[in-house]
GUSE-919848 format. One record per residue (C-alpha): x, y negated, z negated. Coordinates in nm, 4 decimals. Example, Ala and Ser with C-alpha at 12.3 -4.5 7.8 and 13.67 -1.06 7.14 Angstrom:
<node><u>1.2300</u><v>0.4500</v><w>-0.7800</w></node>
<node><u>1.3670</u><v>0.1060</v><w>-0.7140</w></node>
//
This chain:
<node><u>0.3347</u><v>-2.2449</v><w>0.6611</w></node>
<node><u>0.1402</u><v>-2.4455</v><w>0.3980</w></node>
<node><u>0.1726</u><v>-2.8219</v><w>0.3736</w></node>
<node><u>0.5220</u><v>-2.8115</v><w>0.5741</w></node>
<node><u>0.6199</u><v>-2.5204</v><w>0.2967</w></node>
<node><u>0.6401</u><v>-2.1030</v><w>0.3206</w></node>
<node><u>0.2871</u><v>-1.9777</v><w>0.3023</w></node>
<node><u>0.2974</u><v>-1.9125</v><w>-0.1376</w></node>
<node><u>0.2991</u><v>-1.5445</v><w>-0.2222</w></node>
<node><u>0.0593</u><v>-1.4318</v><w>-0.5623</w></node>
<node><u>0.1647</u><v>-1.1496</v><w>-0.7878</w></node>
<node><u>-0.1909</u><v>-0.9118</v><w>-0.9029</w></node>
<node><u>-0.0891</u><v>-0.6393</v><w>-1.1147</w></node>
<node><u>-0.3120</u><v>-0.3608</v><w>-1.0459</w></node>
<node><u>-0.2264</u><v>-0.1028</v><w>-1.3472</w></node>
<node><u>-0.4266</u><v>0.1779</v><w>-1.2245</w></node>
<node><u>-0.3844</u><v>0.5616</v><w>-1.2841</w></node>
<node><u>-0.7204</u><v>0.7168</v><w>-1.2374</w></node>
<node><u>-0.5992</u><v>0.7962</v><w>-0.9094</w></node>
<node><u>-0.4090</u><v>1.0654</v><w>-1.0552</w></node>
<node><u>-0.4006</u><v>1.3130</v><w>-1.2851</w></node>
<node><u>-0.0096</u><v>1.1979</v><w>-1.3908</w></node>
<node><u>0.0430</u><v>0.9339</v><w>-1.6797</w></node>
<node><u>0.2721</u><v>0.5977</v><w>-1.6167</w></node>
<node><u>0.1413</u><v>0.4330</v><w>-1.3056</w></node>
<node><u>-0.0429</u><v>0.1466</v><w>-1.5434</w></node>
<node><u>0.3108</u><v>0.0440</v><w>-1.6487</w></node>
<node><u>0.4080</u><v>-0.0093</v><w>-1.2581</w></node>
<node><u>0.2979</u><v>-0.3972</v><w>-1.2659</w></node>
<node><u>0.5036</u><v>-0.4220</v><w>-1.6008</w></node>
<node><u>0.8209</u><v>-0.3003</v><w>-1.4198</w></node>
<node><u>0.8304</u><v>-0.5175</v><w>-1.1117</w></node>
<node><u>0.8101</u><v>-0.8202</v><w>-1.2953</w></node>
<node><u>1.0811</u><v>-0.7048</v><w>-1.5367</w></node>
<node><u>1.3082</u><v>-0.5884</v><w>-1.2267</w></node>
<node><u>1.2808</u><v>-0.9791</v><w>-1.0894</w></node>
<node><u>1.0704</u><v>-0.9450</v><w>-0.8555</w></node>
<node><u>0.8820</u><v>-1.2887</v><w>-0.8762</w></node>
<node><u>1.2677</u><v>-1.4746</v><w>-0.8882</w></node>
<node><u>1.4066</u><v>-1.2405</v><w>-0.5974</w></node>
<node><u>1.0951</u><v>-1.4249</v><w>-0.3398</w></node>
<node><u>1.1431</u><v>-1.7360</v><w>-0.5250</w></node>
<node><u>1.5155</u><v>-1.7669</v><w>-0.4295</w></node>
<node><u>1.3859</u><v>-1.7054</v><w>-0.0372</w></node>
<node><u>1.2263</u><v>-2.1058</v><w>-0.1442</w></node>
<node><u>0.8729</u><v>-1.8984</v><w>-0.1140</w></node>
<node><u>0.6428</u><v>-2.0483</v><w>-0.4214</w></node>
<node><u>0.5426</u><v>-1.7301</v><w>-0.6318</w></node>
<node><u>0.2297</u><v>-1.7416</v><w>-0.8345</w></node>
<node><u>0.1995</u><v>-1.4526</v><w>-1.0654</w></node>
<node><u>-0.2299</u><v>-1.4182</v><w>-1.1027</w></node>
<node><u>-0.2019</u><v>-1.1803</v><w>-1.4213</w></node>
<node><u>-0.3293</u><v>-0.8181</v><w>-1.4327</w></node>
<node><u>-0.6741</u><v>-0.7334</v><w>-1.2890</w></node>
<node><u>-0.9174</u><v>-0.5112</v><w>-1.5017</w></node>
<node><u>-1.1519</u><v>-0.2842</v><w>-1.3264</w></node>
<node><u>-1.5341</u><v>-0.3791</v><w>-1.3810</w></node>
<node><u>-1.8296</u><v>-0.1371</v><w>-1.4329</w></node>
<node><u>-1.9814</u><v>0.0992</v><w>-1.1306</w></node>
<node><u>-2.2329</u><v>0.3101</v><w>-1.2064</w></node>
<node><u>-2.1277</u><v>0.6384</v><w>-1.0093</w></node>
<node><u>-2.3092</u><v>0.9562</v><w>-0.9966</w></node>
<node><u>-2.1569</u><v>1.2924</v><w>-1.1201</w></node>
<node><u>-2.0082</u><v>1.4358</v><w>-0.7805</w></node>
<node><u>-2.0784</u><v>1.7477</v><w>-0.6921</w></node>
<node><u>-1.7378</u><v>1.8688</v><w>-0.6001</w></node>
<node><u>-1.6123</u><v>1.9214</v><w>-0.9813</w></node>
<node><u>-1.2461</u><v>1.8567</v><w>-0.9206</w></node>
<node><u>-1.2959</u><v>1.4879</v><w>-0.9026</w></node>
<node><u>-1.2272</u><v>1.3266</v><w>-1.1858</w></node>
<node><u>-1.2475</u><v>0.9190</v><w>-1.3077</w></node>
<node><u>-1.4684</u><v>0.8888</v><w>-1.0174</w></node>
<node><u>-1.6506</u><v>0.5933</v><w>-1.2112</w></node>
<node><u>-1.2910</u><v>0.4093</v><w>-1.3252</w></node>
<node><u>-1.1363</u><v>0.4394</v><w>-0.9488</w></node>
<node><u>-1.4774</u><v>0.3027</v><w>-0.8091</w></node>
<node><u>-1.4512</u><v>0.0193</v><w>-1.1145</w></node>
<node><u>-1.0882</u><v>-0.0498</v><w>-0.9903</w></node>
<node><u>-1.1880</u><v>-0.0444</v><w>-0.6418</w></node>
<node><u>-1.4597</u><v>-0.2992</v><w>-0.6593</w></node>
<node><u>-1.2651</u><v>-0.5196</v><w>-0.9013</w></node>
<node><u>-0.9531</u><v>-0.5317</v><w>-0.6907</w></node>
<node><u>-1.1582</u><v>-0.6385</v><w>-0.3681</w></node>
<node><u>-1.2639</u><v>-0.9261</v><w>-0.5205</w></node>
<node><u>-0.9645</u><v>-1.0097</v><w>-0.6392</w></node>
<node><u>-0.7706</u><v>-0.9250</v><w>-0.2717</w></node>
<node><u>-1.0519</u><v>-1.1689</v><w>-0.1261</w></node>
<node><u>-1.0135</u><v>-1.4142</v><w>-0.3540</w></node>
<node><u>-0.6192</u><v>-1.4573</v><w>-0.3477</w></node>
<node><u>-0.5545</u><v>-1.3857</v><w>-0.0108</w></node>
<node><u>-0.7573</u><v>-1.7369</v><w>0.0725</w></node>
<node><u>-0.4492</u><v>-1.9635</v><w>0.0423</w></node>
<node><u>-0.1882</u><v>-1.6794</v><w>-0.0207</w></node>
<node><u>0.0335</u><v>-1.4160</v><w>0.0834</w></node>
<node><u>-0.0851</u><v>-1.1568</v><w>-0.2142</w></node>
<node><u>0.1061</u><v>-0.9028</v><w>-0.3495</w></node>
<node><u>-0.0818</u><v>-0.5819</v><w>-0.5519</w></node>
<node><u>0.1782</u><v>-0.4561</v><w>-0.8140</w></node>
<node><u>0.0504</u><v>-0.1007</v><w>-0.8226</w></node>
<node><u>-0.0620</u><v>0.1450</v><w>-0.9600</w></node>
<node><u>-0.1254</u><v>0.4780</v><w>-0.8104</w></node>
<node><u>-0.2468</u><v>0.4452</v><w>-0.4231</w></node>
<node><u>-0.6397</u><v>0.4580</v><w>-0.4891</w></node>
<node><u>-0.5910</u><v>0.0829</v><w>-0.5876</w></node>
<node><u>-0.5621</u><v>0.0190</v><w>-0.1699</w></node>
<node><u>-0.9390</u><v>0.1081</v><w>-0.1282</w></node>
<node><u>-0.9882</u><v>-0.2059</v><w>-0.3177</w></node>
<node><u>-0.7109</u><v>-0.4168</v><w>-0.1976</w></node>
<node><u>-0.7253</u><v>-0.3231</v><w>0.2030</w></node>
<node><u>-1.1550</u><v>-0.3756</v><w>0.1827</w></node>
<node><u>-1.0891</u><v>-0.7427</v><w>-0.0033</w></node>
<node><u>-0.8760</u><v>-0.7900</v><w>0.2869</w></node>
<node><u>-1.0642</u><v>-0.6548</v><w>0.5442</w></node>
<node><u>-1.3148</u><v>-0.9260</v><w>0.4280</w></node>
<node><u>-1.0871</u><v>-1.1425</v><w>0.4657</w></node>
<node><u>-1.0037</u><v>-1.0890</v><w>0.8254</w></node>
<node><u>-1.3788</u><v>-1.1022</v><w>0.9286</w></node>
<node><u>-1.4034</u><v>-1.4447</v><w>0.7706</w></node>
<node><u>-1.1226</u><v>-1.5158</v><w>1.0062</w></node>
<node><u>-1.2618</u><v>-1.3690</v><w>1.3128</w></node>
<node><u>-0.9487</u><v>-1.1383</v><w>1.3241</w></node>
<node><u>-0.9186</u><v>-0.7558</v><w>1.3098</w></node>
<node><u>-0.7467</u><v>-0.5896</v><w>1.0404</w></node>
<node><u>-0.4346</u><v>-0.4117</v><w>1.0854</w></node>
<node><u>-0.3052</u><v>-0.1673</v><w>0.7946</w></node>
<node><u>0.0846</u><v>-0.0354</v><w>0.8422</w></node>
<node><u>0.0558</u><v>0.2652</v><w>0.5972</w></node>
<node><u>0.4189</u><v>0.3585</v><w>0.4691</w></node>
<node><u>0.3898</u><v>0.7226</v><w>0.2533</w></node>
<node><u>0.4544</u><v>1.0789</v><w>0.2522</w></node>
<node><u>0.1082</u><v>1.1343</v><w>0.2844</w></node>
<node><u>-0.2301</u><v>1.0217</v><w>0.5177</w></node>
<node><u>-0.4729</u><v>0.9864</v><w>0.2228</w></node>
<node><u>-0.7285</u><v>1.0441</v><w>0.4147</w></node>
<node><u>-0.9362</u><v>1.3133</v><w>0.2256</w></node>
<node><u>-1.3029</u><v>1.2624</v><w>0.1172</w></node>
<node><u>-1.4623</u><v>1.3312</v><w>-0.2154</w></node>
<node><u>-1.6203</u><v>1.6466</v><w>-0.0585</w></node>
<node><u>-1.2592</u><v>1.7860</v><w>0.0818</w></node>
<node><u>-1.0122</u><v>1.6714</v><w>-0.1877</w></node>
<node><u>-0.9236</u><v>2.0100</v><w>-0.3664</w></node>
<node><u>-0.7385</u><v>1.8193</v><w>-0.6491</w></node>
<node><u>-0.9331</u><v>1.6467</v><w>-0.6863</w></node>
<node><u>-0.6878</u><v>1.2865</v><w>-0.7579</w></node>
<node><u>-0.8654</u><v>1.0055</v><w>-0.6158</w></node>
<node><u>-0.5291</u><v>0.8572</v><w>-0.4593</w></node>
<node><u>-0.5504</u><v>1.0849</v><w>-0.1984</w></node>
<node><u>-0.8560</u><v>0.9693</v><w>-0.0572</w></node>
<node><u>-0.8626</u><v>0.5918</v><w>0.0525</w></node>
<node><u>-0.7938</u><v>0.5959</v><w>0.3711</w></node>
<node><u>-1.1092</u><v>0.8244</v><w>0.4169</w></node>
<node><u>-1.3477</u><v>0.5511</v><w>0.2606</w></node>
<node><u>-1.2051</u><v>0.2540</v><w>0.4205</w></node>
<node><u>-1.2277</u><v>0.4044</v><w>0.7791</w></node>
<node><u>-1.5957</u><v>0.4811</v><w>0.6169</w></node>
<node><u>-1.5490</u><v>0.8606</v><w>0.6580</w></node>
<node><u>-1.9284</u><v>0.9941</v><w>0.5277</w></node>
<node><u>-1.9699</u><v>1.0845</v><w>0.1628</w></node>
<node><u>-1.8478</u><v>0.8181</v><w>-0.0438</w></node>
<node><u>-2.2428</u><v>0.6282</v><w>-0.0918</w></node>
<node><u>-2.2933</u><v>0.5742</v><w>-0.4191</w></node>
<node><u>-1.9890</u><v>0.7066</v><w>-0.5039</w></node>
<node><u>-1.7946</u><v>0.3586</v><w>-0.4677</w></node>
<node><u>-1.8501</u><v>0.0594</v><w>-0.3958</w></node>
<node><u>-2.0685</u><v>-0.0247</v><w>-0.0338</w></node>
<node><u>-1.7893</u><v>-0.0421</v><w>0.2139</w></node>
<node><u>-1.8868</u><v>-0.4350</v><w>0.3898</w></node>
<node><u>-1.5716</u><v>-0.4356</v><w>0.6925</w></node>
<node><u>-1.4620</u><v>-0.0665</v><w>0.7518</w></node>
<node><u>-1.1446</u><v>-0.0374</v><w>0.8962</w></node>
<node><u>-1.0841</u><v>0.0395</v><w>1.2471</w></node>
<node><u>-0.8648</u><v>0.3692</v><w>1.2312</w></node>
<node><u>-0.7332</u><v>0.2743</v><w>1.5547</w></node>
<node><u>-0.5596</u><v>-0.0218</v><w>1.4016</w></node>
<node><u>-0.3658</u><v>0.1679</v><w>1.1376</w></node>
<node><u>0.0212</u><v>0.2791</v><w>1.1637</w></node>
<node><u>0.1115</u><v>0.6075</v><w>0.9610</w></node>
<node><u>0.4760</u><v>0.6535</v><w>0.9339</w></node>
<node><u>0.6947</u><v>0.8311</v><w>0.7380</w></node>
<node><u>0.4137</u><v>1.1434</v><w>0.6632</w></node>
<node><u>0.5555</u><v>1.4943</v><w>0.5777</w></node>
<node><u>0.2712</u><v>1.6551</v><w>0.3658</w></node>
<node><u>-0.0236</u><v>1.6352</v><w>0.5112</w></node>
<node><u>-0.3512</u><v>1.9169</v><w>0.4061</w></node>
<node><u>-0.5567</u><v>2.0805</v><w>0.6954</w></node>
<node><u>-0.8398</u><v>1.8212</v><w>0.6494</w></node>
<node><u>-0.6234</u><v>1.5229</v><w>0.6734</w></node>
<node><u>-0.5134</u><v>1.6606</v><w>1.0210</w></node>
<node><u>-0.8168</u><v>1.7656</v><w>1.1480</w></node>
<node><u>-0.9218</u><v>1.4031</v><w>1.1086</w></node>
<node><u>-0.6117</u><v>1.2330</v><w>1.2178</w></node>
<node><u>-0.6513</u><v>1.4424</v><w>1.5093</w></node>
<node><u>-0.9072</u><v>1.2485</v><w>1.6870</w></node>
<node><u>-0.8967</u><v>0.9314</v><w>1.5340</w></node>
<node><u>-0.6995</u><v>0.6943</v><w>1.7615</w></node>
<node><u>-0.4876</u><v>0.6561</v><w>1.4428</w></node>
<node><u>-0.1081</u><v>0.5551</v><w>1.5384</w></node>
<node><u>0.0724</u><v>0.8954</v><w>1.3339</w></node>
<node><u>0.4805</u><v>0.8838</v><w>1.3166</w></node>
<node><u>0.5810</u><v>1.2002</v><w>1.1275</w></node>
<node><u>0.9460</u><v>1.2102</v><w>0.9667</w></node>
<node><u>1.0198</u><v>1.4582</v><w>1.2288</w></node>
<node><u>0.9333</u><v>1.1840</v><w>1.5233</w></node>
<node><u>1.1191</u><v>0.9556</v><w>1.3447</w></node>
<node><u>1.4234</u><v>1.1579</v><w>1.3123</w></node>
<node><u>1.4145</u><v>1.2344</v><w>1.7032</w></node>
<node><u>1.2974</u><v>0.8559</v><w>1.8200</w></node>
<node><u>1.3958</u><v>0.5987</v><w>1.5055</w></node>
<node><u>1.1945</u><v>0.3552</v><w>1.3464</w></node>
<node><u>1.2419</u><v>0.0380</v><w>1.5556</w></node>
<node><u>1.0407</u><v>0.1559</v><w>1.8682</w></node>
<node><u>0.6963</u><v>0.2802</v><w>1.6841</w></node>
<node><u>0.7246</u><v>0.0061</v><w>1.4585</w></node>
<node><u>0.7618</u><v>-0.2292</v><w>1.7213</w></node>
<node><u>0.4967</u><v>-0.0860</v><w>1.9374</w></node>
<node><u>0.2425</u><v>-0.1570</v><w>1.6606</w></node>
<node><u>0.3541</u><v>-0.4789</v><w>1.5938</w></node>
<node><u>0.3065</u><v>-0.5784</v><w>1.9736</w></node>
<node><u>-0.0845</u><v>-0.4860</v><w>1.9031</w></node>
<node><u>-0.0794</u><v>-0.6458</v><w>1.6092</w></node>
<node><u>0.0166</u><v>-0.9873</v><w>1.7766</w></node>
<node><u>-0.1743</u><v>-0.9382</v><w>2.0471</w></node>
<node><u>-0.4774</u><v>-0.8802</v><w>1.8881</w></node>
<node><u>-0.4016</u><v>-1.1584</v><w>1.6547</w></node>
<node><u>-0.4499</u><v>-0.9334</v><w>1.4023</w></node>
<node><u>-0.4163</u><v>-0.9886</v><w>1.0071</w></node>
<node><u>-0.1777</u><v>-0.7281</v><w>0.9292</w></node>
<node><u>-0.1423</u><v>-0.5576</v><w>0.5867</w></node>
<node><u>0.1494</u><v>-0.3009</v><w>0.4543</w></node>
<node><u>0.0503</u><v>-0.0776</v><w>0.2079</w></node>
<node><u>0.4289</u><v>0.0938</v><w>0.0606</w></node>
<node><u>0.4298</u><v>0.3986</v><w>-0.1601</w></node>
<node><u>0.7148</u><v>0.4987</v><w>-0.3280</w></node>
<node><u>0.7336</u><v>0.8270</v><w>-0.2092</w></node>
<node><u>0.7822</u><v>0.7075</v><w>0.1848</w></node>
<node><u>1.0889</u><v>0.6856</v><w>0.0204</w></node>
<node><u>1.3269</u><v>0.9831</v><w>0.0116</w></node>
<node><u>1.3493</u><v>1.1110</v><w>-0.3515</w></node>
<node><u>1.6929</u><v>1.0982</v><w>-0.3807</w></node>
<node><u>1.7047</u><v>0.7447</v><w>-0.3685</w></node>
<node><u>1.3121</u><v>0.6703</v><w>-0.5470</w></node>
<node><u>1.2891</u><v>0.9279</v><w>-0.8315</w></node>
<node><u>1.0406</u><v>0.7703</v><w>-1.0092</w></node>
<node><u>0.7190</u><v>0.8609</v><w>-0.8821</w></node>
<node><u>0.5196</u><v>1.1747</v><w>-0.9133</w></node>
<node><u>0.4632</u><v>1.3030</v><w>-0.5961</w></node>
<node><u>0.7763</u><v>1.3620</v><w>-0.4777</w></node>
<node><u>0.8376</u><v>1.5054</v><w>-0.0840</w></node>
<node><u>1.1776</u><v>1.5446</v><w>0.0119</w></node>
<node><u>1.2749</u><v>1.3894</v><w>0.3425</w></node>
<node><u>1.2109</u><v>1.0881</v><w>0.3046</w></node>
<node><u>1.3029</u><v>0.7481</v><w>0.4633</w></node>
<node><u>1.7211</u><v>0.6427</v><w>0.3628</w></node>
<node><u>1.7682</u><v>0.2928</v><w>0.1998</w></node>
<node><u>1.8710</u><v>0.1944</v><w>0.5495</w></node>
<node><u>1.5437</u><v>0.2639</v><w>0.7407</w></node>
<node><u>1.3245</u><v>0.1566</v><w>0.4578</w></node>
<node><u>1.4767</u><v>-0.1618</v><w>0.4720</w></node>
<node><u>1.4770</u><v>-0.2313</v><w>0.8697</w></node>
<node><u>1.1105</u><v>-0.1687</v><w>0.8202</w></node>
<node><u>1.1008</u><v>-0.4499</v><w>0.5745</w></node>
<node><u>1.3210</u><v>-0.6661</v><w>0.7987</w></node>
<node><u>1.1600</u><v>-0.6292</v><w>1.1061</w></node>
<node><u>0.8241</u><v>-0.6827</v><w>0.9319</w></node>
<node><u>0.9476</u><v>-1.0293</v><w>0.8386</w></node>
<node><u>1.1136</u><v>-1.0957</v><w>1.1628</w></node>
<node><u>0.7661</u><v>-1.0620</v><w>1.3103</w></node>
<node><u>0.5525</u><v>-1.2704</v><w>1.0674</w></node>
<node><u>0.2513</u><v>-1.1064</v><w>1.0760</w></node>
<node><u>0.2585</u><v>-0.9746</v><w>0.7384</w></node>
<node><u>-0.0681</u><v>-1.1319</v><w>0.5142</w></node>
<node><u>-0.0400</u><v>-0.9077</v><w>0.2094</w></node>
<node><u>0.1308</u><v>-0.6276</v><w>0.0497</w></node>
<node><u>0.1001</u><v>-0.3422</v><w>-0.1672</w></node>
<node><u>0.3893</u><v>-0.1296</v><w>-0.3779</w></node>
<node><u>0.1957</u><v>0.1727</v><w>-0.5316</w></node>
<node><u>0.3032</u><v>0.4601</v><w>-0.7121</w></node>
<node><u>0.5695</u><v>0.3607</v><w>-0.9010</w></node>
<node><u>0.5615</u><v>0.5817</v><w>-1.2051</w></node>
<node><u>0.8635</u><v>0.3811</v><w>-1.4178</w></node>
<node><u>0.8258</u><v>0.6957</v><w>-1.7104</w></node>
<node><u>0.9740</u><v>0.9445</v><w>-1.3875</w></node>
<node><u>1.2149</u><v>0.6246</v><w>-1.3026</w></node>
<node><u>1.6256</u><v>0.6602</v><w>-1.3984</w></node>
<node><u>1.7021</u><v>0.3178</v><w>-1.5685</w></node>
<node><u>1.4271</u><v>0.0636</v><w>-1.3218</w></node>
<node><u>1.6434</u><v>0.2484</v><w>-1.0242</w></node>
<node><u>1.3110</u><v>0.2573</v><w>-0.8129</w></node>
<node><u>1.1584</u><v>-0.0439</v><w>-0.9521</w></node>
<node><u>1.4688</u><v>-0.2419</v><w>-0.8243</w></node>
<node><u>1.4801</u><v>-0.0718</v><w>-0.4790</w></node>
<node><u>1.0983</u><v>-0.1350</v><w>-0.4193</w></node>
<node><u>1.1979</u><v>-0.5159</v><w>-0.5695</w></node>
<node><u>1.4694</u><v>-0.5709</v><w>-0.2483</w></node>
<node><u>1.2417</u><v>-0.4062</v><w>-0.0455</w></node>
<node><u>0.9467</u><v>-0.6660</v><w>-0.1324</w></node>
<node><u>1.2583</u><v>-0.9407</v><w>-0.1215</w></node>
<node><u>1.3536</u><v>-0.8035</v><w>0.2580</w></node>
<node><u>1.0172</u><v>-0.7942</v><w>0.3913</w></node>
<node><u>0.9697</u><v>-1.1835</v><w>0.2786</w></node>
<node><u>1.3265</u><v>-1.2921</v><w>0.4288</w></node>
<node><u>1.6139</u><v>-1.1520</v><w>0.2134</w></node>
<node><u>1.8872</u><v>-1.0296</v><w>0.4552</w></node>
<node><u>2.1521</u><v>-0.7979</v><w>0.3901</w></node>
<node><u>2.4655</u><v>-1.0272</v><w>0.3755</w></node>
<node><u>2.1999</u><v>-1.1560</v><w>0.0687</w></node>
<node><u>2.1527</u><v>-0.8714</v><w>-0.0973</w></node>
<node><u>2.3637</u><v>-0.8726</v><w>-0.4486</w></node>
<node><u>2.5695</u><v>-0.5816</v><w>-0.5571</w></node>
<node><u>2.4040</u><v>-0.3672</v><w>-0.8606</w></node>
<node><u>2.5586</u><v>-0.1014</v><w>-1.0556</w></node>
<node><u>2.3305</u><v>0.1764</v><w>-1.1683</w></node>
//
């Protein structure tokens, strides 16, 4: 609460696709805003700010050695830019990132990782998507820079002077995977000792959502921890989210995805958000962009006897 009001949220487009080797990401921010998404948390009475598009800014990065990478220099750009920026807004603001493929959360979960250390509280990251992201430059094999994030802001070795200097690495104990169903041999072999809180689809088709989510959101609390959600599209099952390009069938229903969202809100530790990989050129007529929309709307108080009926 601010001044007796919600806490404000702030919209930050983050239009990046150097993450991936697939055009259509940079129109992402472009199809939230035109799918509502700035009136759907204003008619919760939450006062929306929308901050504008962020560019990336220069970073001088070395050729890497591992010849797959590519727009090493752009993603490392984006990375610092969108640091600052996640710093900056999350001061007197809920922020929202309006992504973009998922490279953009190196930038957005270090800004807010500053963040918590100006608070004196630990970061918390709740990581919603098919996959860890958790490669380094040295094991990617495709080389897409999306798939390596979680790797540089746990501070895995390899990425000096490759991005930007990492200032408050994230504790990978304090991270909650769920929804993962394609994950590569290095990814596991890391997640494997890490501490890292890992719900598969498979353990959440035997246990549910609720009690894992639940669990982390006990630490969270008790820790009074600053806790930010970082939601890919394809979390989502692809039969209900076609428009992104890294499809993995399996994924979580309509229903699940949005208890996450409500029991997120219900516990009102959320500080900031991201919605990555929307790809609106794979989309079927904004049918993804307007799912991720009430999914944003849930998580910030929208309940389902609010929820209006859409035709398709």
């Amino acid at each position: 609460m601010v001044d007796g009001h919600p806490e404000r949220c702030v919209l930050v487009g983050a239009p990046v696709q150097s993450g991936t080797d697939r055009l259509g990401c940079d129109m992402g921010p472009s199809a939230y805003r035109a799918a509502g998404l700035a009136g759907a948390i204003r008619d919760l009475g939450i006062p929306v700010e929308d901050a504008g598009t962020v560019v990336p800014v220069p970073f001088a990065s070395s050729a890497h050695p591992n010849r797959a990478i590519h727009h090493l220099a752009e993603t490392a750009g984006w990375t610092r830019a969108l640091t600052a920026a996640a710093y900056a807004h999350s001061a007197e603001a809920r922020p929202i990132f309006l992504g973009g493929d998922h490279s953009l959360s190196a930038g957005t979960v270090a800004g807010m990782g500053l963040r918590a250390r100006d608070e004196g509280r630990p970061l918390f990251v709740l990581w919603l998507d098919a996959h860890a992201d958790l490669h380094t430059l040295d094991s990617t094999v495709s080389g897409n820079l999306h798939g390596v994030p979680l790797a540089y802001l746990t501070g895995r070795p390899g990425f000096e002077g490759y991005f930007p200097p990492l200032h408050a690495a994230l504790d990978p104990s304090r991270i909650c995977m769920i929804g993962l169903r394609s994950v590569d041999p290095a990814e596991r072999a890391i997640l494997r000792d890490s501490g890292t809180r890992v719900h598969d689809m498979r353990d959440i088709d035997e246990t549910g959502i609720v009690a894992p989510l639940r669990d982390f959101l006990r630490a969270v609390a008790g820790a009074d921890g600053l806790l930010h959600v970082s939601l890919d599209v394809d979390f989502l099952d692809p039969g209900i989210a076609p428009g992104v390009g890294t499809t993995v069938p399996g994924g979580a229903t309509f229903r699940e995805a949005h208890l996450i969202m409500e029991l997120l809100h219900d516990s009102g530790l959320v500080r900031s958000l991201d919605l990555v990989e929307l790809n609106p050129f794979l989309d079927d007529r904004g049918r993804t962009a307007l799912l991720m929309t009430d999914l944003a709307a849930s998580l910030f108080g929208r309940r389902i006897l609010d929820r209006p009926t859409r035709s398709f």
